[in-house]
Biopython code that builds the backbone (N, CA, C, O; Angstrom):
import numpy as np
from Bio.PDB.StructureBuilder import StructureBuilder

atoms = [
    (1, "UNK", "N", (9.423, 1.787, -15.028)),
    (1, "UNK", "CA", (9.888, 0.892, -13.982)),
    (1, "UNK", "C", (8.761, 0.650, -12.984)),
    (1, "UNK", "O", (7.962, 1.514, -12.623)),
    (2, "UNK", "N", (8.784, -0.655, -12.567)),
    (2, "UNK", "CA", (7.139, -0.641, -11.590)),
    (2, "UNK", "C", (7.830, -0.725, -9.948)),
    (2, "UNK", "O", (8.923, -1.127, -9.547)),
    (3, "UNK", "N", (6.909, -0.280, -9.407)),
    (3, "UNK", "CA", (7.531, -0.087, -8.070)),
    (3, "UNK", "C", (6.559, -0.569, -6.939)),
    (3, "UNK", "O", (5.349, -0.371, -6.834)),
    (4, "UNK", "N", (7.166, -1.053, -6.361)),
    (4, "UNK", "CA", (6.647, -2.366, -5.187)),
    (4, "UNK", "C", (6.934, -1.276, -3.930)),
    (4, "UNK", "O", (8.013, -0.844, -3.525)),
    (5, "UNK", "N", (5.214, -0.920, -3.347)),
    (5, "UNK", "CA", (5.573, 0.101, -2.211)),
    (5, "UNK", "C", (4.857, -0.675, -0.996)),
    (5, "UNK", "O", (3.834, -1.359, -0.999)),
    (6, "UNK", "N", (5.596, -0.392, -0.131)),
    (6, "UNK", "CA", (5.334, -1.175, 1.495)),
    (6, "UNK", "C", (6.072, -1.120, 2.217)),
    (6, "UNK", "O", (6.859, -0.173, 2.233)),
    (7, "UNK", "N", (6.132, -2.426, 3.387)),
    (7, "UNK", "CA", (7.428, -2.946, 4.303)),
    (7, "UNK", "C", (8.310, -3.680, 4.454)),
    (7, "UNK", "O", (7.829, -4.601, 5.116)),
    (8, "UNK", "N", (9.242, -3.867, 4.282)),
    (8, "UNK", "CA", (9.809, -5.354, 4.057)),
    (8, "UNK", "C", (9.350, -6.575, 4.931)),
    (8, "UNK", "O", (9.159, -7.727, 4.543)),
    (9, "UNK", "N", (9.213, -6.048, 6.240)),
    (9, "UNK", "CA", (8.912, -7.321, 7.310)),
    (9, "UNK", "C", (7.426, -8.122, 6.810)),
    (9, "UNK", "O", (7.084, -9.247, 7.173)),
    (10, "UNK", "N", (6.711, -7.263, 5.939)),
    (10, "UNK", "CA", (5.336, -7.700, 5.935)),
    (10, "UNK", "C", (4.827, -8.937, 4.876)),
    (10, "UNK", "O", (4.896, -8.822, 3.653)),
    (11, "UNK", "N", (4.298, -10.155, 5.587)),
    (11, "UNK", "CA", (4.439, -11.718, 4.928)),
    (11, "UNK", "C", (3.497, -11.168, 2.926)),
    (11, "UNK", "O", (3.911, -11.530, 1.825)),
    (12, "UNK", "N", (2.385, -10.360, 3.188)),
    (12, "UNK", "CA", (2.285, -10.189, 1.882)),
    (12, "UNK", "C", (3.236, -9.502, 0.764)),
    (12, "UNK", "O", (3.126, -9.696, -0.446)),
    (13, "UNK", "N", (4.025, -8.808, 1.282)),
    (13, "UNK", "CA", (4.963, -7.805, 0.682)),
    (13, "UNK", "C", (6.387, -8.870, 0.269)),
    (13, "UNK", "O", (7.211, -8.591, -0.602)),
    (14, "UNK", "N", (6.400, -9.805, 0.918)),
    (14, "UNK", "CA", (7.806, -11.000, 1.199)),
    (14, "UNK", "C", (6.639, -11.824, -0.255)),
    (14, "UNK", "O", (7.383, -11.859, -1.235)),
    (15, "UNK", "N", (5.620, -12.258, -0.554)),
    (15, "UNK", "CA", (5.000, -12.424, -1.379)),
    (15, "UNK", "C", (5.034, -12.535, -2.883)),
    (15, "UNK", "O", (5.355, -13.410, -3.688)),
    (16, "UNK", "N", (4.421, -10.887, -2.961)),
    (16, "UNK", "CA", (4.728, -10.474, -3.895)),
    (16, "UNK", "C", (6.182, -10.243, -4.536)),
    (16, "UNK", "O", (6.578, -10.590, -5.649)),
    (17, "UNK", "N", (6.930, -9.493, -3.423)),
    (17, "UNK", "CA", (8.376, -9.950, -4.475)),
    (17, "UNK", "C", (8.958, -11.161, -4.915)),
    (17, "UNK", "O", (9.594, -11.311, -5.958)),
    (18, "UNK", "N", (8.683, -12.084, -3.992)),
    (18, "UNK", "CA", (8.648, -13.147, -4.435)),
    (18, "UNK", "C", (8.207, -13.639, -5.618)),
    (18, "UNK", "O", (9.088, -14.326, -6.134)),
    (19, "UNK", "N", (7.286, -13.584, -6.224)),
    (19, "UNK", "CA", (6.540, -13.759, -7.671)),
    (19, "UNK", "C", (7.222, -12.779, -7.912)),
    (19, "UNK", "O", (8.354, -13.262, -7.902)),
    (20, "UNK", "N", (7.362, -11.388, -8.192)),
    (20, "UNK", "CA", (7.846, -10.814, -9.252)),
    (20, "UNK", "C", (9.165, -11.513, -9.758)),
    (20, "UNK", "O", (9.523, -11.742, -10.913)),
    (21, "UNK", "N", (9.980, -11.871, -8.176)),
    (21, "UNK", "CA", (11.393, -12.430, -8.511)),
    (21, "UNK", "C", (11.636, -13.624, -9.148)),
    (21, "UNK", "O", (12.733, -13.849, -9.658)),
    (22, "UNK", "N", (10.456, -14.655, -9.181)),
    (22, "UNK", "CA", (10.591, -16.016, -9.721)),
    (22, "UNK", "C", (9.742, -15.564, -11.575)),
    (22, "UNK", "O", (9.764, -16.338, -12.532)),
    (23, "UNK", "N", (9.231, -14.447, -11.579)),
    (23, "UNK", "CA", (8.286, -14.119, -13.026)),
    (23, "UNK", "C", (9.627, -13.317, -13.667)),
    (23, "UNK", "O", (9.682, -13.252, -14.895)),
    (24, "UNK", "N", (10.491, -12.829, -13.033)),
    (24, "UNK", "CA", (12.299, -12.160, -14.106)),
    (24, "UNK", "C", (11.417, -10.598, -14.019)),
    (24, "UNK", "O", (11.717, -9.772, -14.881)),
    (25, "UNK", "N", (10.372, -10.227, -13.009)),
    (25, "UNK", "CA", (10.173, -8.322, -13.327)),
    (25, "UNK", "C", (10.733, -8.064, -12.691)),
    (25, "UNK", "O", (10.925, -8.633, -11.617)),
    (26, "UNK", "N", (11.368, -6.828, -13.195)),
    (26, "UNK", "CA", (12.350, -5.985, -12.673)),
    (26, "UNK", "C", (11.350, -4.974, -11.997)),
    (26, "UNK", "O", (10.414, -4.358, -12.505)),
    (27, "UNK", "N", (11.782, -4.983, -10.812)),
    (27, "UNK", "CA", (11.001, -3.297, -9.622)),
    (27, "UNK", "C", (11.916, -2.777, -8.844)),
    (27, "UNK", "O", (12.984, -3.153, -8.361)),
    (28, "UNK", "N", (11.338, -1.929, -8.829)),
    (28, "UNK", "CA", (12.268, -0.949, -7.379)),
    (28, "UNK", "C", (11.292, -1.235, -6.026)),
    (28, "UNK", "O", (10.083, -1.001, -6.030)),
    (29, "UNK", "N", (11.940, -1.716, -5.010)),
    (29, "UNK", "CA", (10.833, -1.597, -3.554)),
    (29, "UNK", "C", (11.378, -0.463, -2.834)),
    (29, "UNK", "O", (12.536, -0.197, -2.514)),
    (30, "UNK", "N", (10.071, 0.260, -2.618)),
    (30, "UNK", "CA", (10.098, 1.157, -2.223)),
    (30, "UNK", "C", (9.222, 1.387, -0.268)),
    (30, "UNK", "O", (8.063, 1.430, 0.144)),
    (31, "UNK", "N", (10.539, 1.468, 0.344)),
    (31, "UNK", "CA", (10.206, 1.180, 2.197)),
    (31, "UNK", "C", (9.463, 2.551, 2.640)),
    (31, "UNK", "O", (9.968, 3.665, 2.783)),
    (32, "UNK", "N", (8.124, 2.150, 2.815)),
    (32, "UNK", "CA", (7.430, 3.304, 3.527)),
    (32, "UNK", "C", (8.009, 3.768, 4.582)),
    (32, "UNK", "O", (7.635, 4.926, 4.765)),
    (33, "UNK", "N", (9.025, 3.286, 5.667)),
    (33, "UNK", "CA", (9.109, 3.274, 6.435)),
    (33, "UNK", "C", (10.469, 4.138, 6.324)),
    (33, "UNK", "O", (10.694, 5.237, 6.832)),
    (34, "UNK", "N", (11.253, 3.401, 5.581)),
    (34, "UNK", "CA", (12.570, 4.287, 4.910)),
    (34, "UNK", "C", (12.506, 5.148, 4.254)),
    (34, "UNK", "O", (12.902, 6.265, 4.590)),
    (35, "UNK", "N", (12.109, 4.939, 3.389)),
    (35, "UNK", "CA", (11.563, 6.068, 2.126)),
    (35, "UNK", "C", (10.518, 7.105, 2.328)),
    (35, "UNK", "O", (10.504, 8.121, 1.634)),
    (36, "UNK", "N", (9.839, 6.929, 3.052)),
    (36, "UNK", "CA", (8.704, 7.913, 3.200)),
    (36, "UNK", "C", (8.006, 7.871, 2.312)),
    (36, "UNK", "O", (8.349, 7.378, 1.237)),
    (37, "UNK", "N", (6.907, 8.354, 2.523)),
    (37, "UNK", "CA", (5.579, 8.538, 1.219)),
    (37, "UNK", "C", (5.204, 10.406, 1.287)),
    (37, "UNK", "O", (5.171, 11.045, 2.338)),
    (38, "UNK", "N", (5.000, 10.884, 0.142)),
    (38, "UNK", "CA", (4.438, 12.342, 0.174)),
    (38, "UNK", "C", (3.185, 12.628, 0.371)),
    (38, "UNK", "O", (2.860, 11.442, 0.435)),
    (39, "UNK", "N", (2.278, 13.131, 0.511)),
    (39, "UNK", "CA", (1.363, 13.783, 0.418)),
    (39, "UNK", "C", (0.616, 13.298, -1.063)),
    (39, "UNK", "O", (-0.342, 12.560, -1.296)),
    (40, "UNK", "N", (1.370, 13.941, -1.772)),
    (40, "UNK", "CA", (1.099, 14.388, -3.148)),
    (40, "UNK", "C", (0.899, 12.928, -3.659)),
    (40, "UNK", "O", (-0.100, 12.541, -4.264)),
    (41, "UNK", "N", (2.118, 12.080, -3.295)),
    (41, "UNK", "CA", (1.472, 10.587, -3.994)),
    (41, "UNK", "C", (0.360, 9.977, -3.302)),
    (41, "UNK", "O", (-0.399, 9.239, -3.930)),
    (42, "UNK", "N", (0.138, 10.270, -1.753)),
    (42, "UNK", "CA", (-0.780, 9.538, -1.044)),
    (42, "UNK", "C", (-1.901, 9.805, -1.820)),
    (42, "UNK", "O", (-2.546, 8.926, -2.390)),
    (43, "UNK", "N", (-2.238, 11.407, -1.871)),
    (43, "UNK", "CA", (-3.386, 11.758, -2.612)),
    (43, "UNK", "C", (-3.524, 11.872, -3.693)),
    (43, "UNK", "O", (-4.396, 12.727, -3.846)),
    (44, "UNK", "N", (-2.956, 11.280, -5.235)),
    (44, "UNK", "CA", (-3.488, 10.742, -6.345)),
    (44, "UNK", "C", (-3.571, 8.788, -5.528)),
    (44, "UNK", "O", (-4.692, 8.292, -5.639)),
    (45, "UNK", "N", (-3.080, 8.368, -5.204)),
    (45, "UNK", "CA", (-3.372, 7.065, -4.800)),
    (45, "UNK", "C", (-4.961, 6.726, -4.355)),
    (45, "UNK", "O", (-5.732, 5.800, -4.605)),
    (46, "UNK", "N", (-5.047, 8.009, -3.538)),
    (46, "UNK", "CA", (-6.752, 8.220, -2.812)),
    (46, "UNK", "C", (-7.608, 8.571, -3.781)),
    (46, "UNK", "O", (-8.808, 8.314, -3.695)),
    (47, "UNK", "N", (-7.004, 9.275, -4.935)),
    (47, "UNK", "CA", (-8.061, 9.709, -5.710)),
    (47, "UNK", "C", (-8.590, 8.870, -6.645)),
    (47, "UNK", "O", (-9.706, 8.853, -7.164)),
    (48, "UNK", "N", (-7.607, 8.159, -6.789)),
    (48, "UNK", "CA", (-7.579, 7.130, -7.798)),
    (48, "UNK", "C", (-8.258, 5.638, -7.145)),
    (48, "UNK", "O", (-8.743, 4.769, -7.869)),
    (49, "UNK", "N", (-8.198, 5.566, -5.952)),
    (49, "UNK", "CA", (-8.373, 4.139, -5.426)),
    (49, "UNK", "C", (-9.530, 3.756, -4.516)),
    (49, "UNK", "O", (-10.156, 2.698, -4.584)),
    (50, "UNK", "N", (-9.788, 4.999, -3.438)),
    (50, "UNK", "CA", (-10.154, 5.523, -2.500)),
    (50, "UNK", "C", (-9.615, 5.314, -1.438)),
    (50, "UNK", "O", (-8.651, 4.577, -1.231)),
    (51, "UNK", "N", (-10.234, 5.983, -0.654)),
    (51, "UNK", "CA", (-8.819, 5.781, 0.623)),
    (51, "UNK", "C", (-9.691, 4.770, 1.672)),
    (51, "UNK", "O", (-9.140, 4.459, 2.727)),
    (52, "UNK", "N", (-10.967, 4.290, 1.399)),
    (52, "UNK", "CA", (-11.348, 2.867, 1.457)),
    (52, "UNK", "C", (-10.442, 2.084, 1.783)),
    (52, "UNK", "O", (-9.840, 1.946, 2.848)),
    (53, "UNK", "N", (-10.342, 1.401, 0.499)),
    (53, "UNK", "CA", (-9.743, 0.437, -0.378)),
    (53, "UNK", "C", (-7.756, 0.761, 0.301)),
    (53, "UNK", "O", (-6.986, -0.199, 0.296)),
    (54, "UNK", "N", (-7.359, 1.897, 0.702)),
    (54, "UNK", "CA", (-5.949, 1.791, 0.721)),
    (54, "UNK", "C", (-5.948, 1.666, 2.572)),
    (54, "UNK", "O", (-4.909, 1.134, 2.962)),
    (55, "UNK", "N", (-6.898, 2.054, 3.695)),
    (55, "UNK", "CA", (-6.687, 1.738, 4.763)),
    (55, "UNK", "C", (-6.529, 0.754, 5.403)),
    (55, "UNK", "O", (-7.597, 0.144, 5.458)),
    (56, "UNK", "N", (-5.743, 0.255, 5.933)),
    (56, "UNK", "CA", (-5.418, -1.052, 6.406)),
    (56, "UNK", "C", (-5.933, -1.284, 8.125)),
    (56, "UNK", "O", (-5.411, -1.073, 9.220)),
    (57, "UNK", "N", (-6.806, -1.649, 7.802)),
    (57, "UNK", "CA", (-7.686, -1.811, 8.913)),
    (57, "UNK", "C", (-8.172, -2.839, 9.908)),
    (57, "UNK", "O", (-9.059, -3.061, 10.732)),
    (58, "UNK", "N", (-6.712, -3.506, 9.175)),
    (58, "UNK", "CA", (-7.095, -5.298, 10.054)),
    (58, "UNK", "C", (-5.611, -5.002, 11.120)),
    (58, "UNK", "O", (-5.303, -5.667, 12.109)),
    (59, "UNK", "N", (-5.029, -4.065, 10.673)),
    (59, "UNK", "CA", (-3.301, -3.863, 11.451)),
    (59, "UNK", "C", (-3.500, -3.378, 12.953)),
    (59, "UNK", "O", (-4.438, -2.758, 13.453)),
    (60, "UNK", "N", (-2.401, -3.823, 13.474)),
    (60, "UNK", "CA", (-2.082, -3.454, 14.564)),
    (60, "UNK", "C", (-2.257, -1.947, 14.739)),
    (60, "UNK", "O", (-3.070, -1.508, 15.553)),
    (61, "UNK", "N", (-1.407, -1.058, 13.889)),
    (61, "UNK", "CA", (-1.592, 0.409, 14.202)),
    (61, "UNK", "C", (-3.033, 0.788, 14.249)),
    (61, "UNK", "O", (-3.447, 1.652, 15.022)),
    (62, "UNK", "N", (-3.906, 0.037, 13.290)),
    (62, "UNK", "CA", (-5.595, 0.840, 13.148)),
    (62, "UNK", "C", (-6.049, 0.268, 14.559)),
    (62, "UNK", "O", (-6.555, 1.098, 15.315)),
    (63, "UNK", "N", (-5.937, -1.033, 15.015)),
    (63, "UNK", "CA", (-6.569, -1.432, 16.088)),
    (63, "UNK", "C", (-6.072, -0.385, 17.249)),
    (63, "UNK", "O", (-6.848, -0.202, 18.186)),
    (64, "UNK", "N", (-4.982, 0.219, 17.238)),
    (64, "UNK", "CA", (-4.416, 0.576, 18.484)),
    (64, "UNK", "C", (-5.023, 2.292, 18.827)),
    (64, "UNK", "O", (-5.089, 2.857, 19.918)),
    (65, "UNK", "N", (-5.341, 2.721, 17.691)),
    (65, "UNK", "CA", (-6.130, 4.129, 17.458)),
    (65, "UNK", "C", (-7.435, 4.551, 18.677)),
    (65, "UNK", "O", (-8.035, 3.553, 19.077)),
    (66, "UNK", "N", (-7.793, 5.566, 19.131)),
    (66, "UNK", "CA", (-8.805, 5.231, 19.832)),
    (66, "UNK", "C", (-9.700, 5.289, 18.947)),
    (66, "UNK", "O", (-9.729, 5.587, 17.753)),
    (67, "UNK", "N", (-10.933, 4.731, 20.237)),
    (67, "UNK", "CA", (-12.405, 4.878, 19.451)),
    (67, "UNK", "C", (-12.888, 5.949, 18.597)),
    (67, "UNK", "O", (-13.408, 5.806, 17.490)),
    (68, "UNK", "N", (-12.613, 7.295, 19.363)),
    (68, "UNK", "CA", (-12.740, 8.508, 18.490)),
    (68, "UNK", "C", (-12.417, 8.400, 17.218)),
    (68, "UNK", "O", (-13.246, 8.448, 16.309)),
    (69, "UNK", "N", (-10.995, 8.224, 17.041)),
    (69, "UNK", "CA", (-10.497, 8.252, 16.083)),
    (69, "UNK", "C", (-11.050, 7.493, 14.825)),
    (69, "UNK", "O", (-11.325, 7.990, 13.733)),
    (70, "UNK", "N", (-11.186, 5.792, 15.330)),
    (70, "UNK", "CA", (-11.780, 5.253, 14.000)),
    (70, "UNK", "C", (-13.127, 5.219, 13.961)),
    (70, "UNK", "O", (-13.617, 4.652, 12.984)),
    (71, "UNK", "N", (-14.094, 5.828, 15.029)),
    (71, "UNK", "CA", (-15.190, 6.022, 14.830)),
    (71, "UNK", "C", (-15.948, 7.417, 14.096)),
    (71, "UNK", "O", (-17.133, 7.749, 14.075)),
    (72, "UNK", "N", (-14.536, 8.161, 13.428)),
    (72, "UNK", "CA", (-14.840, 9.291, 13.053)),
    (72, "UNK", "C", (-13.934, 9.573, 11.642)),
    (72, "UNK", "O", (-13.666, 10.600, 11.019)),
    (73, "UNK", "N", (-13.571, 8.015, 11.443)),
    (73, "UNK", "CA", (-12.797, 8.548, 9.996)),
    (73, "UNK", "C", (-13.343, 9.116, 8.952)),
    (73, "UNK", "O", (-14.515, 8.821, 8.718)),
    (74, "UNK", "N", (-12.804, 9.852, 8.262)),
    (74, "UNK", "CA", (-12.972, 9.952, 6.603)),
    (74, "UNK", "C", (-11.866, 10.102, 6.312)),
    (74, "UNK", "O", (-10.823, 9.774, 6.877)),
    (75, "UNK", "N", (-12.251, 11.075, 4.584)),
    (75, "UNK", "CA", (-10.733, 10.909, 3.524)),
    (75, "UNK", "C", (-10.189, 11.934, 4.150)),
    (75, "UNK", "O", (-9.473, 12.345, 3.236)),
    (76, "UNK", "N", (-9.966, 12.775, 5.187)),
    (76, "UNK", "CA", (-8.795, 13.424, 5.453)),
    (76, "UNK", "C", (-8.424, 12.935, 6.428)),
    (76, "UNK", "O", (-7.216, 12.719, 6.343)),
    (77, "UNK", "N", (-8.868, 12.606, 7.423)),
    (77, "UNK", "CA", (-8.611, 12.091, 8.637)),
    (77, "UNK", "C", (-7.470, 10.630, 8.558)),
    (77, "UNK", "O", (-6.563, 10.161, 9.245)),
    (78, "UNK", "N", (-8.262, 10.275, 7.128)),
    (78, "UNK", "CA", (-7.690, 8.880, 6.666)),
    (78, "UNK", "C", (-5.941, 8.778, 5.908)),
    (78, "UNK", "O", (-5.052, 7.931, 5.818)),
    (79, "UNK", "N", (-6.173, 10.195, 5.489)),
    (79, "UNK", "CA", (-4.525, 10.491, 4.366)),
    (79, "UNK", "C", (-4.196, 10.814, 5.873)),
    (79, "UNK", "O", (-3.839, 9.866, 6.573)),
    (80, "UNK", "N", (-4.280, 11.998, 6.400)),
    (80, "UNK", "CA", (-3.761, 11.884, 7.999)),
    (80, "UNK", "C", (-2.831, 11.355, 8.601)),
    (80, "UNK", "O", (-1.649, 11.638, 8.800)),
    (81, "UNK", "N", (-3.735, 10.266, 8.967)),
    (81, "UNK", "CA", (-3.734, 8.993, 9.655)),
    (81, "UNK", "C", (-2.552, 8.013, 8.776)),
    (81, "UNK", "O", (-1.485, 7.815, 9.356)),
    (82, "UNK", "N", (-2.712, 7.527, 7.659)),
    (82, "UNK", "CA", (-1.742, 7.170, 6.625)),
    (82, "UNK", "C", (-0.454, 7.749, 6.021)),
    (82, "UNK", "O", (0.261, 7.107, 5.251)),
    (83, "UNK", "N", (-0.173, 9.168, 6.472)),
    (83, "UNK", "CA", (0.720, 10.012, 6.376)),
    (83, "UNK", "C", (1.712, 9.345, 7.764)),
    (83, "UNK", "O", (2.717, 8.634, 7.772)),
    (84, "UNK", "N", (1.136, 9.772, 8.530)),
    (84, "UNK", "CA", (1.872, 9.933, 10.239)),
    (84, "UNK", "C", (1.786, 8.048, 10.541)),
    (84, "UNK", "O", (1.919, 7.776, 11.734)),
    (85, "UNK", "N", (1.660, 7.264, 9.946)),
    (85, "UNK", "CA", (1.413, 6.125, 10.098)),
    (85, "UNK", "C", (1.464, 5.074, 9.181)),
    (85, "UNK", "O", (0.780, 4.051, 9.150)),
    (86, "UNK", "N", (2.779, 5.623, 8.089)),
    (86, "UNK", "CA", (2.482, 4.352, 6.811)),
    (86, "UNK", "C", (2.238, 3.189, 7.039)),
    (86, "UNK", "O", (1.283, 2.927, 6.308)),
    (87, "UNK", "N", (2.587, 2.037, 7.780)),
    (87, "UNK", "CA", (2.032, 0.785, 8.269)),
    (87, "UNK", "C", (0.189, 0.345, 7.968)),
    (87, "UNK", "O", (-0.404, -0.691, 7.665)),
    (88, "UNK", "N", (-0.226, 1.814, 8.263)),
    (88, "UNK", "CA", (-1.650, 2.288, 7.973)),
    (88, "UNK", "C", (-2.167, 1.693, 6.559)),
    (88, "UNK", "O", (-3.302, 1.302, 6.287)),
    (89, "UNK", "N", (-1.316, 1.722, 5.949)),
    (89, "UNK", "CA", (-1.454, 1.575, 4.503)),
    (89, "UNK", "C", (-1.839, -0.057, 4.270)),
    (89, "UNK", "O", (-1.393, -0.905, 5.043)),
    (90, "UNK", "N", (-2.634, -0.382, 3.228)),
    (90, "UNK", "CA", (-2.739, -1.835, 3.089)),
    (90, "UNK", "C", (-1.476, -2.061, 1.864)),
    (90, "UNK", "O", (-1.561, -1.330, 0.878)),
    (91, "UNK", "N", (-0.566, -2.847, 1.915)),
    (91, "UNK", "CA", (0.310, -3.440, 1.723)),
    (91, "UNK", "C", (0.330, -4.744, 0.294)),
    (91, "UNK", "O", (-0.717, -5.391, 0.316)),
    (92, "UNK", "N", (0.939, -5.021, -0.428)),
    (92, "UNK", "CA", (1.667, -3.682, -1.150)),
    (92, "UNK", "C", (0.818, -2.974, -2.178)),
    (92, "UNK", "O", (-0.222, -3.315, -2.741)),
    (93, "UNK", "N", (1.605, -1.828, -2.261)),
    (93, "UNK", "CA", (0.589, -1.012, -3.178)),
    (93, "UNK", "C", (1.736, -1.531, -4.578)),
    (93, "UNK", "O", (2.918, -1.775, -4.335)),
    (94, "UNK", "N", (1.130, -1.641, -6.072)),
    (94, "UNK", "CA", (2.168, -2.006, -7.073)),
    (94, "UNK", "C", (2.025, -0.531, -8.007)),
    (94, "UNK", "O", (0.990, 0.058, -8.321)),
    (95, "UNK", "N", (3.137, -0.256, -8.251)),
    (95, "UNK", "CA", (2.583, 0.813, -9.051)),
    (95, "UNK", "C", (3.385, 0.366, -10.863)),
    (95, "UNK", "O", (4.606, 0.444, -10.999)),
    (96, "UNK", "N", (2.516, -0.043, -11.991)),
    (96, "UNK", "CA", (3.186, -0.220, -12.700)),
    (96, "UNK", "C", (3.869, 1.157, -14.367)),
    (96, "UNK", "O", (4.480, 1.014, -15.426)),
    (97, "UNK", "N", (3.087, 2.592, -13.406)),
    (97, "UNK", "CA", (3.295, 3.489, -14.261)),
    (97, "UNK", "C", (2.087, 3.988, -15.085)),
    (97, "UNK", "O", (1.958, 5.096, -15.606)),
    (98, "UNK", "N", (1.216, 2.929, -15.099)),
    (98, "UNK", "CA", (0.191, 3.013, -15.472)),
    (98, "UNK", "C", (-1.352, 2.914, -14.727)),
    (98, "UNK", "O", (-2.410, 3.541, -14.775)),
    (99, "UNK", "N", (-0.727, 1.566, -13.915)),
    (99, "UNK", "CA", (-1.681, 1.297, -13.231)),
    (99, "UNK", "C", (-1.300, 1.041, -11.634)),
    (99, "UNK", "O", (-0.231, 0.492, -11.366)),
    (100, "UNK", "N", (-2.162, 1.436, -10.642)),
    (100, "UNK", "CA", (-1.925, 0.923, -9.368)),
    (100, "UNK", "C", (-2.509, -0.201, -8.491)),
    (100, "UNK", "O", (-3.549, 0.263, -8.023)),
    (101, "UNK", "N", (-2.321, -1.543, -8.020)),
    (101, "UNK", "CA", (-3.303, -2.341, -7.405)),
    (101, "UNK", "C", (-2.666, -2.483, -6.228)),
    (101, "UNK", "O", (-1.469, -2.232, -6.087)),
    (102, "UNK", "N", (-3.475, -2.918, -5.255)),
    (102, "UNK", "CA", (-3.349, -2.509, -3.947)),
    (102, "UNK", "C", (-3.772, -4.382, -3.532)),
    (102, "UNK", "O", (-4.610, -5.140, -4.020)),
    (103, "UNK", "N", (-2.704, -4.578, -2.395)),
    (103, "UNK", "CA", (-3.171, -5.919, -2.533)),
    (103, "UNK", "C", (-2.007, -7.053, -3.188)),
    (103, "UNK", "O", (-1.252, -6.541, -4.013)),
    (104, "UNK", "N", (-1.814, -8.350, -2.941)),
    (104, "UNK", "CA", (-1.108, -9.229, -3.689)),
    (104, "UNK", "C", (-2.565, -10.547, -3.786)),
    (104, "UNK", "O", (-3.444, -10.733, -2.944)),
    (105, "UNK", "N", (-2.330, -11.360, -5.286)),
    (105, "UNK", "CA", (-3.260, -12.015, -5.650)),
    (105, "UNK", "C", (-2.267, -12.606, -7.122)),
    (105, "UNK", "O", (-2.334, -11.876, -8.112)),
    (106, "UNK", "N", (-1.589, -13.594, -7.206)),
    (106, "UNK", "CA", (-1.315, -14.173, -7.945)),
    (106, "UNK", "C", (-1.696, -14.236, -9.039)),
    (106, "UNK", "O", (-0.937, -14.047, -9.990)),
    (107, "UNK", "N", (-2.813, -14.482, -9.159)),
    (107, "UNK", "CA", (-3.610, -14.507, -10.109)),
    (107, "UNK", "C", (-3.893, -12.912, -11.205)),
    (107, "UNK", "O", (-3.973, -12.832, -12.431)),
    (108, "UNK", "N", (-3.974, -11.942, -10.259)),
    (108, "UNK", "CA", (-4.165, -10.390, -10.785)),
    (108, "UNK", "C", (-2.721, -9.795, -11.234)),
    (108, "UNK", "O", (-2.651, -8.825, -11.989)),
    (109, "UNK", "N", (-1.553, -10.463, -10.702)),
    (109, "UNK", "CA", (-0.351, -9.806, -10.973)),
    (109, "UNK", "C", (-0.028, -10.747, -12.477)),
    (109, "UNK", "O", (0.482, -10.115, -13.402)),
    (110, "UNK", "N", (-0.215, -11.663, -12.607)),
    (110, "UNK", "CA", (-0.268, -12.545, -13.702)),
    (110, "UNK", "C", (-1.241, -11.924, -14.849)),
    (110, "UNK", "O", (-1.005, -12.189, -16.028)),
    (111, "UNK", "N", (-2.402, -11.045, -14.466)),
    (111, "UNK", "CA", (-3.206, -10.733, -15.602)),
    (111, "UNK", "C", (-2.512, -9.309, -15.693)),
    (111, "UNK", "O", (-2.278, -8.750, -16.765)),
    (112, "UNK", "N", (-2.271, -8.892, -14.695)),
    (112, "UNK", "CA", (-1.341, -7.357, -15.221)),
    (112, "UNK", "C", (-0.091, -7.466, -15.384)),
    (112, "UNK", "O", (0.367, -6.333, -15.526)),
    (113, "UNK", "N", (1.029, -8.558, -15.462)),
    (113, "UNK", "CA", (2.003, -8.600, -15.407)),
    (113, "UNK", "C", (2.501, -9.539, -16.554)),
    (113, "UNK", "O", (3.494, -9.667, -17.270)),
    (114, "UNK", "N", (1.394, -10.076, -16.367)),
    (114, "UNK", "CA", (2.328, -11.616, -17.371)),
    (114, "UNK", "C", (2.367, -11.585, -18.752)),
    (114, "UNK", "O", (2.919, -12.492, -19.374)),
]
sb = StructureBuilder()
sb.init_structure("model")
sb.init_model(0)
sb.init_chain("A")
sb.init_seg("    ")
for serial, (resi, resn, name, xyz) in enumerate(atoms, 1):
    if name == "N":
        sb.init_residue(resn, " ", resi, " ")
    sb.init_atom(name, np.array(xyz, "f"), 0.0, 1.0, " ", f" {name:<3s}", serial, name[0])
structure = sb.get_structure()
């Protein structure tokens, strides 16, 4: 089963289900916010992705951080930070069981999906 992880309010996340819903895939969405995220998945996600690539760093929550803070990130500071702050997260993450992409792109959900 592939699973659509994020927020609901968020215009890329309203997106992607969108295409999945007009392409007939079946997912589970899964609300960071409701649902919570573990540890344990954050960090195969990081290991697998980097925690680069999964910080969401254009958001309101990263802007609102002090200087310290984002002037001193790394990968723990960063799962951390993404733990106590899912919003943190760049949006949506897809997980299809196999594979994870981070991000919506029409075009990439069509080459992994279609």
């Amino acid at each position: 089963m592939i699973t659509l992880y994020g927020i609901p309010n968020c215009d890329t996340i309203k997106k992607a289900r969108k295409w999945l819903e007009s392409n007939q895939i079946e997912y589970r969405f899964h609300d960071f916010r409701k649902d919570g995220l573990d540890a344990e998945r954050l960090n195969s996600w990081v290991d697998e992705l980097g925690w680069e690539l999964l910080l969401n760093k254009r958001g309101t929550t990263w802007r609102q951080q002090p200087d310290e803070v984002k002037n001193q990130i790394d990968q723990s500071s960063a799962i951390a930070l993404m733990l106590e702050y899912p919003a943190m997260i760049k949006r949506p993450v897809l997980d299809t069981g196999d594979v994870r992409k981070v991000g919506f792109k029409d075009t990439e959900y069509s080459a992994l999906l279609g």
